[in-house]
C-alpha positions as CSV (number, residue, x, y, z in Angstrom):
1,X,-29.1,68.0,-56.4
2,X,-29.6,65.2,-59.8
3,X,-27.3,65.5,-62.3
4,X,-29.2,65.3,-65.9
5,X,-26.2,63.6,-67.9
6,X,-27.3,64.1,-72.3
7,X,-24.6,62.5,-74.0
8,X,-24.7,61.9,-78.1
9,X,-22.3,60.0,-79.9
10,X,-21.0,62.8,-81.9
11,X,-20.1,64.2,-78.3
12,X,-17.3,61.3,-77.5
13,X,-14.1,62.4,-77.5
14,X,-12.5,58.8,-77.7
15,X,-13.5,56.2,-80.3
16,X,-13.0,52.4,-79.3
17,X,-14.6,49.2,-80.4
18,X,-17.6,48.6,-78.1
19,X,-16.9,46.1,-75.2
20,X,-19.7,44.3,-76.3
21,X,-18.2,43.2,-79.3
22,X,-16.4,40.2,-77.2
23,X,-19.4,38.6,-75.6
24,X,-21.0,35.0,-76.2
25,X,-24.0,34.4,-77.8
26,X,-26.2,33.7,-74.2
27,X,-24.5,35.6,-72.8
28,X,-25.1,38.9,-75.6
29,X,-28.9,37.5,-75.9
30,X,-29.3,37.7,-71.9
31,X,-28.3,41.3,-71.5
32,X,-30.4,42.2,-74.0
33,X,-33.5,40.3,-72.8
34,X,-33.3,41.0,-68.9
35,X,-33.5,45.5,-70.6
36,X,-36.5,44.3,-73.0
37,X,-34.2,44.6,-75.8
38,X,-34.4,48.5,-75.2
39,X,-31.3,49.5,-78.0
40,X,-32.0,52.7,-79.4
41,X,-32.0,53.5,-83.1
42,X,-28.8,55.0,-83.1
43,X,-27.4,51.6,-81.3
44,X,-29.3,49.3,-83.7
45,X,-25.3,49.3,-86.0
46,X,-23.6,48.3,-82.6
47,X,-26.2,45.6,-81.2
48,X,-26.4,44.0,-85.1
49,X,-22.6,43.6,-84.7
50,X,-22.1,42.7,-81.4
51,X,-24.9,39.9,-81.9
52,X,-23.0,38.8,-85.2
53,X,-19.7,38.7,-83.0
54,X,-21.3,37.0,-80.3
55,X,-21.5,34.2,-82.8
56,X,-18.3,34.4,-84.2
57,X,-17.1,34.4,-80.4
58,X,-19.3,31.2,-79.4
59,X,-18.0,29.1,-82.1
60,X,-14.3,29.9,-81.5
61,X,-14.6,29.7,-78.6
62,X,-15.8,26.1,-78.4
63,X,-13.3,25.3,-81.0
64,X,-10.2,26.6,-78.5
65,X,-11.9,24.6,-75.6
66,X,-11.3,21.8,-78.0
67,X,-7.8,22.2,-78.8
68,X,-6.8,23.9,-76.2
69,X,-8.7,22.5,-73.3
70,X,-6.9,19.9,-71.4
71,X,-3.4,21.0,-71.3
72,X,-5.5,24.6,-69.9
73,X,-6.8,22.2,-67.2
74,X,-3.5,21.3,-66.5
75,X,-2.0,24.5,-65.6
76,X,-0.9,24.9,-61.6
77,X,-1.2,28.9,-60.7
78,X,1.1,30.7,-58.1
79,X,-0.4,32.6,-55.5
80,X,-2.0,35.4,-57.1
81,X,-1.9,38.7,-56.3
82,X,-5.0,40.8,-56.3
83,X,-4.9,44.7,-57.1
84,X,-7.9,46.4,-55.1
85,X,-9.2,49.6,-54.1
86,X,-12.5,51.8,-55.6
87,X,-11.8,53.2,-59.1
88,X,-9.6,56.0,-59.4
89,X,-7.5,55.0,-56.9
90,X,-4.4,54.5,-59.3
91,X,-5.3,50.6,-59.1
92,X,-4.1,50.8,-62.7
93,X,-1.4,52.5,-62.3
94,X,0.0,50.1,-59.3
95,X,-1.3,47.2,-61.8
96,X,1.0,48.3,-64.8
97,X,4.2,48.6,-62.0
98,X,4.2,44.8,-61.0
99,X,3.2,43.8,-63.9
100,X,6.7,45.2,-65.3
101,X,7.9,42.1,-63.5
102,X,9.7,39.3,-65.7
103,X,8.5,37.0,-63.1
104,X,4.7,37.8,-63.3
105,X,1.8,37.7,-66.0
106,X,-1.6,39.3,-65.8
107,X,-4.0,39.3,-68.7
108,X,-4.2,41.9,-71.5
109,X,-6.4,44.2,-73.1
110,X,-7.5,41.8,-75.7
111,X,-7.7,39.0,-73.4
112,X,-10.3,40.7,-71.1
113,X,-11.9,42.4,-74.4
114,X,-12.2,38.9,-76.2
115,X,-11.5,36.3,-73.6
116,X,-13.4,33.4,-75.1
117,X,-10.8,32.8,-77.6
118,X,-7.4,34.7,-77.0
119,X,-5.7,31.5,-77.2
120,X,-6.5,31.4,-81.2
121,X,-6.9,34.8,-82.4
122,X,-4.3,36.8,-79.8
123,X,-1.2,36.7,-82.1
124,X,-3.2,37.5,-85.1
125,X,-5.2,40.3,-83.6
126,X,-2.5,42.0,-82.1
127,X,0.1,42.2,-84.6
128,X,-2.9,43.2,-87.2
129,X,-5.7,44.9,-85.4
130,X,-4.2,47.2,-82.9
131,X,-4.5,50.2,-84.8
132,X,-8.1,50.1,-83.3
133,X,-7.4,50.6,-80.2
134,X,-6.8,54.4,-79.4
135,X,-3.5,55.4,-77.9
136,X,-4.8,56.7,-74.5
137,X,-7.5,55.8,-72.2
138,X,-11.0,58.4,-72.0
139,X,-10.8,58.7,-68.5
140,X,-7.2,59.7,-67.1
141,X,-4.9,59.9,-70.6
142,X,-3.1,56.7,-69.3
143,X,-1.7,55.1,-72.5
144,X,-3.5,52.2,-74.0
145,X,-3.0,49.5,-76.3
146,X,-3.7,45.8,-76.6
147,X,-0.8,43.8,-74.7
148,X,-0.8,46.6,-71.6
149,X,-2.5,45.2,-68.2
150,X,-5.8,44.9,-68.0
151,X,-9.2,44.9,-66.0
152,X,-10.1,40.9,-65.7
153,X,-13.7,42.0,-64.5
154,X,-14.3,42.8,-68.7
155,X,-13.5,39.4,-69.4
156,X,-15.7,38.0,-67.1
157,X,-18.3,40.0,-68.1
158,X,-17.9,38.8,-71.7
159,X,-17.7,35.4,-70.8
160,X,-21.3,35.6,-69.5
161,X,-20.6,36.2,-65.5
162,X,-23.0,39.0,-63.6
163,X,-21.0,42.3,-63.4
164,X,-21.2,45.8,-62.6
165,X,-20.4,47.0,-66.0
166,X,-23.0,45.1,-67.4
167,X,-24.5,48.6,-66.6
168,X,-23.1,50.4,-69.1
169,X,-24.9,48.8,-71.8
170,X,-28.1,50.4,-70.0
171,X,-27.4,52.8,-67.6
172,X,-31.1,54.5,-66.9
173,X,-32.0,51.2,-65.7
174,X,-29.9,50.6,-62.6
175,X,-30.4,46.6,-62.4
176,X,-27.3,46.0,-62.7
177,X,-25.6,47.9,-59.7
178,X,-25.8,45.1,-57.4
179,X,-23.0,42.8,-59.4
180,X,-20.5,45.0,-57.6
181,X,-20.2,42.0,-54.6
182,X,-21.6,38.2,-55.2
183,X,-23.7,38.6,-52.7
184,X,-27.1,38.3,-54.8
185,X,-25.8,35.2,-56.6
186,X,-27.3,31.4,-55.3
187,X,-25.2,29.0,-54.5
188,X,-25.0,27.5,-58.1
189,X,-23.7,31.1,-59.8
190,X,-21.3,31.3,-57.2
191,X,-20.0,28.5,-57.6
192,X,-20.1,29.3,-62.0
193,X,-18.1,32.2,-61.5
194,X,-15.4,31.0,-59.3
195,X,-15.2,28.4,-62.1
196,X,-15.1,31.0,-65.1
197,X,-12.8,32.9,-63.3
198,X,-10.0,30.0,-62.6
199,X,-10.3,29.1,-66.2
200,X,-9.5,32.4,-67.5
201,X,-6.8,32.8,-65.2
202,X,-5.6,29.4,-66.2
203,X,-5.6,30.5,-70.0
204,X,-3.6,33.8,-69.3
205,X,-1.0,31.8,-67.1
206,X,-0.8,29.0,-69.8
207,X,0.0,31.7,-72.8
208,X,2.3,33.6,-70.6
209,X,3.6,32.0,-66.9
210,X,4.3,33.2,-64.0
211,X,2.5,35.1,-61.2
212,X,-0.9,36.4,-61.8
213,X,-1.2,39.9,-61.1
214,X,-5.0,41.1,-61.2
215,X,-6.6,44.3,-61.1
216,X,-10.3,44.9,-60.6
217,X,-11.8,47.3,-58.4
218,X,-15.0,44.8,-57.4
219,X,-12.5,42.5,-56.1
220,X,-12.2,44.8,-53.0
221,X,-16.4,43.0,-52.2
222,X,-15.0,39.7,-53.2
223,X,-12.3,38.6,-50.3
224,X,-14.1,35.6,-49.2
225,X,-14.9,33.8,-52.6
226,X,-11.0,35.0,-53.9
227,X,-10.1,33.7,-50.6
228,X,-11.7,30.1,-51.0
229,X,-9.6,29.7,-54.1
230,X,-6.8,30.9,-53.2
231,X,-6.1,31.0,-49.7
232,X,-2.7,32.6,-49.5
233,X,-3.2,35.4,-52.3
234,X,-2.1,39.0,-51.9
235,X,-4.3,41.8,-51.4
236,X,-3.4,45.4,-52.4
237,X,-5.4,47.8,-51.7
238,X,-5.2,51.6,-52.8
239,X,-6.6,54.4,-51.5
240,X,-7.2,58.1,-52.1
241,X,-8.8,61.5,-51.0
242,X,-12.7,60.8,-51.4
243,X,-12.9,64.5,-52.7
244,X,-10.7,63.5,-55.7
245,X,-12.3,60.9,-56.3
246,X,-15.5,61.7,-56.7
247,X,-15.2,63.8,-59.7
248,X,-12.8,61.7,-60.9
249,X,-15.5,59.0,-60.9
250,X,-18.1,61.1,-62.4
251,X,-16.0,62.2,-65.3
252,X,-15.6,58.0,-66.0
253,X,-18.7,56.8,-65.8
254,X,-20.2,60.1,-68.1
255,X,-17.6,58.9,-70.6
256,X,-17.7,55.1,-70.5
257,X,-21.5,55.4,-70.4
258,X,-21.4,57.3,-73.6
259,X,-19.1,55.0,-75.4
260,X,-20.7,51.4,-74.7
261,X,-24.5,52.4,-73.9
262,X,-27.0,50.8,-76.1
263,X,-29.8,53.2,-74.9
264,X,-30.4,57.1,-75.2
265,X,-28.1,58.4,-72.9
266,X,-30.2,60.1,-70.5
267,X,-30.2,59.4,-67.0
268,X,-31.1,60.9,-63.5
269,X,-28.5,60.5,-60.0
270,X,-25.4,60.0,-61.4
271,X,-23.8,61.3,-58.2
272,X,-26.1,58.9,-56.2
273,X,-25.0,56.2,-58.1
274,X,-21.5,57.1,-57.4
275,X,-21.7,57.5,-53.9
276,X,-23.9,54.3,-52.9
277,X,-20.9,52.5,-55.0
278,X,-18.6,53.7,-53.1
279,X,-20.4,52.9,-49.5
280,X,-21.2,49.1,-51.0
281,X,-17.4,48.8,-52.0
282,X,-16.0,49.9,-48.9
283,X,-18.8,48.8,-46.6
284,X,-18.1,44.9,-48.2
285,X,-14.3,45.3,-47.5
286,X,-14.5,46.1,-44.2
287,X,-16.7,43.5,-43.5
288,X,-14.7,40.5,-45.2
289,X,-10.8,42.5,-45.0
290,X,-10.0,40.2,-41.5
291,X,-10.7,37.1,-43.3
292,X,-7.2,38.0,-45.4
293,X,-4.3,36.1,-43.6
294,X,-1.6,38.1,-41.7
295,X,1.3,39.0,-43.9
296,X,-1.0,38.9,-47.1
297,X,-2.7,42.5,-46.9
298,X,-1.2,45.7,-47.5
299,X,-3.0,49.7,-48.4
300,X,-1.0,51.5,-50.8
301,X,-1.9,55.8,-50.8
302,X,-2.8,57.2,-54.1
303,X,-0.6,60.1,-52.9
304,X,2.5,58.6,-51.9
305,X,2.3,55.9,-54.9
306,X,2.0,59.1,-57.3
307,X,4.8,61.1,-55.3
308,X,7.4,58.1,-55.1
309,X,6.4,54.9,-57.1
310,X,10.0,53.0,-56.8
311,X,10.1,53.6,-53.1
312,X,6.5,52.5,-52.5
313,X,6.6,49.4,-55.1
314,X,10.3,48.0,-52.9
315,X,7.8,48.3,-49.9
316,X,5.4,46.1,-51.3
317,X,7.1,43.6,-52.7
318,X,9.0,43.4,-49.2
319,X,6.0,43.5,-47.4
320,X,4.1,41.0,-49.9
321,X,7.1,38.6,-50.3
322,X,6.9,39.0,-53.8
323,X,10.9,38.4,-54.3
324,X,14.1,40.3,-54.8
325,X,12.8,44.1,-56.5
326,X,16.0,44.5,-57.7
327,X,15.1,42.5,-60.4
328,X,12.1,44.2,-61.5
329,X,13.8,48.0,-60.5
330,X,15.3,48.5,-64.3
331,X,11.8,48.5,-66.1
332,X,10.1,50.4,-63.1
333,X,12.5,53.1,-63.4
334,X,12.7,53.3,-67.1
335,X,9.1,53.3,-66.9
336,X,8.4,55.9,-64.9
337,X,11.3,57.9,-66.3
338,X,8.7,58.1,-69.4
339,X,5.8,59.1,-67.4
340,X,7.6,62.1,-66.0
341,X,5.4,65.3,-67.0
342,X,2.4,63.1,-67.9
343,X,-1.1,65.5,-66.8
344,X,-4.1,63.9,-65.1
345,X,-7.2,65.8,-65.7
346,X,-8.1,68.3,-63.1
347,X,-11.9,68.9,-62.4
348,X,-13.5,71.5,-60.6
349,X,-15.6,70.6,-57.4
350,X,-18.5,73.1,-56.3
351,X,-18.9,74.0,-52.4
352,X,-22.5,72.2,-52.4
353,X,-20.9,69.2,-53.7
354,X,-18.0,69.3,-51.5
355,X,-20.6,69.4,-48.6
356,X,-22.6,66.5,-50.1
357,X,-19.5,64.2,-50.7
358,X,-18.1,65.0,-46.8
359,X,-22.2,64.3,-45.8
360,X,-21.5,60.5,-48.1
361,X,-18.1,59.7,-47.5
362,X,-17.2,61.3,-44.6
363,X,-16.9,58.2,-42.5
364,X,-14.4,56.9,-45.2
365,X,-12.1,60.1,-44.6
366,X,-12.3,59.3,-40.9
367,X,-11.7,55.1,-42.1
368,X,-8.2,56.3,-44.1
369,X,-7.6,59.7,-42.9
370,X,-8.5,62.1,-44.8
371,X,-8.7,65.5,-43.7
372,X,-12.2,66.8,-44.3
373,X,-11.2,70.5,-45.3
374,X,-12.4,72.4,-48.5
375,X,-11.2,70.7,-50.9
376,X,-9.6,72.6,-53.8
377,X,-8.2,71.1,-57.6
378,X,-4.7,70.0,-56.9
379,X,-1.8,70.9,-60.1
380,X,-2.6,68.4,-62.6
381,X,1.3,67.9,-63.6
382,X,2.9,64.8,-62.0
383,X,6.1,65.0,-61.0
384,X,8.4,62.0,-59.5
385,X,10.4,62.8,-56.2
386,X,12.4,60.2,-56.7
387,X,13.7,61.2,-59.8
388,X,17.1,63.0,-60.0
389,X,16.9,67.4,-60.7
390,X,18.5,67.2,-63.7
């Protein structure tokens, strides 16, 4: 079965700046060359503003390399810690826990939305422009807002690396799928984006220091590159039912397609799409995961981090040597104190599909064990364990 997904932007239910906004100049002009410059009328507003911006962003950005660019070179970085796992896997949610930490940093929403020049325009920006960002997230109703944890894979993409979301901006075309791993890249991108990345990490630990905590999905392909620069990092990897995943997945790409797509939003094999993905992703990690030294690797359950977060975050920062979690525990509780009652979206799965996704992903049931059952929509109210009845 294809899925024919016809999405028009009076049908988004969540408004946002467009990603693209933060990009450089070569790197704004590339995208657009490599899809024929393919923008669609209704686009034209967007692309005109994101290529305006992308010349704002070039010039600040050299101007901050300027200023800001030797005592940036100077900065030593801990052992990071790298947040991994296939997308809605509650990567963010693990993400936002450790970064509650005192002792650790990570970058922000407007650092991996505009990362060229954060170090110039972050204070302004966010006490002035975050009325722009909406409050929640389209995908999962996770609050958002412009100083809360964020995906570094944006920022690279805006500073001109190769990345999978470089497919939103053209979706029908598919080219740029592969970005997932670095596998494609020669030697000389390579060895560009371990640069790019150290230098944005740098930046983020130089504005706020401590230890990085870093959350991207497409890390989970990139073990051996992470592992070159940083030998002793952490690797947390979540992991959840495939079946709730998978419509979890479709529901984000349909709505951050619609958002930041440059084209008319009509496209074939969505669920294709979602499940070769998901084989690359996990495929690449079970090829590269024995490279990660002993001690430095631990899988965290969607289930049991959703059910229990303070008793599975103690484990993990015993198991990580990551310090004394009675020093983070205060902001972890009162944190998820607020999130008590918070409702994830519940999606409806048909039998065919359910067949089709235990046909894809059934070996990755077997990988994590999963029972391979019909599947049915679990009670879309989250509830704590650990908190007390009353």
């Amino acid at each position: 079965m294809r899925l024919l997904a016809t999405m028009r932007q009076s049908d988004k239910e969540w408004q946002s700046p467009s990603i693209w906004y933060g990009a450089t100049l070569p790197g704004w002009i590339s995208l657009l060359a490599r899809n024929n410059f393919a923008v669609s009328r209704q686009h034209l507003p967007t692309a005109l503003t994101a290529t305006g911006m992308s010349v704002l962003n070039s010039g600040l950005g050299l101007t901050e390399k300027i200023l800001y660019g030797g005592r940036v070179r100077k900065v030593q970085l801990e052992d990071p810690v790298f947040v991994i796992g296939h997308w809605r896997t509650g990567t963010t949610f693990l993400h936002e826990l450790l970064a509650l930490d005192p002792r650790h940093t990570f970058p922000n929403t407007y650092e991996c939305f505009i990362p060229n020049h954060f170090l110039l325009t972050e204070e302004f920006a966010v006490n002035n422009l975050g009325f722009l960002l909406p409050k929640h997230r389209p995908m999962d109703n996770m609050a958002a807002g412009l100083e809360r944890p964020f995906e570094d894979e944006f920022a690279l993409m805006n500073m001109g690396l190769p990345s999978p979301y470089l497919h939103l901006a053209f979706p029908g075309r598919n080219e740029h799928a592969d970005y997932v791993d670095l596998d494609n890249l020669s030697e000389w991108e390579l060895r560009r984006w371990k640069r790019v990345l150290l230098r944005f990490m740098r930046r983020v630990a130089y504005l706020r220091p401590g230890r990085l905590i870093l959350k991207t999905p497409a890390h989970s392909c990139r073990i051996e590159p992470l592992l070159e620069l940083f030998p002793n990092a952490r690797f947390i990897h979540t992991v959840r039912n495939p079946f709730d995943v998978f419509p979890s997945m479709l529901n984000l790409w349909r709505k951050v397609c619609a958002l930041f797509t440059l084209e008319e939003l009509q496209f074939e094999g969505l669920e294709e799409f979602v499940f070769d993905l998901g084989d690359t992703l996990y495929k690449k990690l079970e090829e590269t995961r024995h490279l990660i030294p002993a001690g430095n690797f631990m899988e965290v359950r969607y289930e049991e981090l959703t059910a229990n977060p303070v008793s599975v975050l103690k484990e993990v920062y015993g198991r990580m040597r990551l310090g004394d979690f009675e020093v983070a525990r205060p902001k972890v509780e009162a944190h998820v104190a607020g999130l008590t009652g918070y409702r994830r979206n519940r999606f409806e799965m048909s039998a065919e599909m359910q067949v089709r996704v235990r046909e894809r992903w059934g070996w990755i049931m077997d990988r994590y064990n999963y029972q391979k059952d019909a599947w049915e929509p679990h009670d879309d109210e989250v509830t704590f364990e650990w908190l007390p009845d009353d």
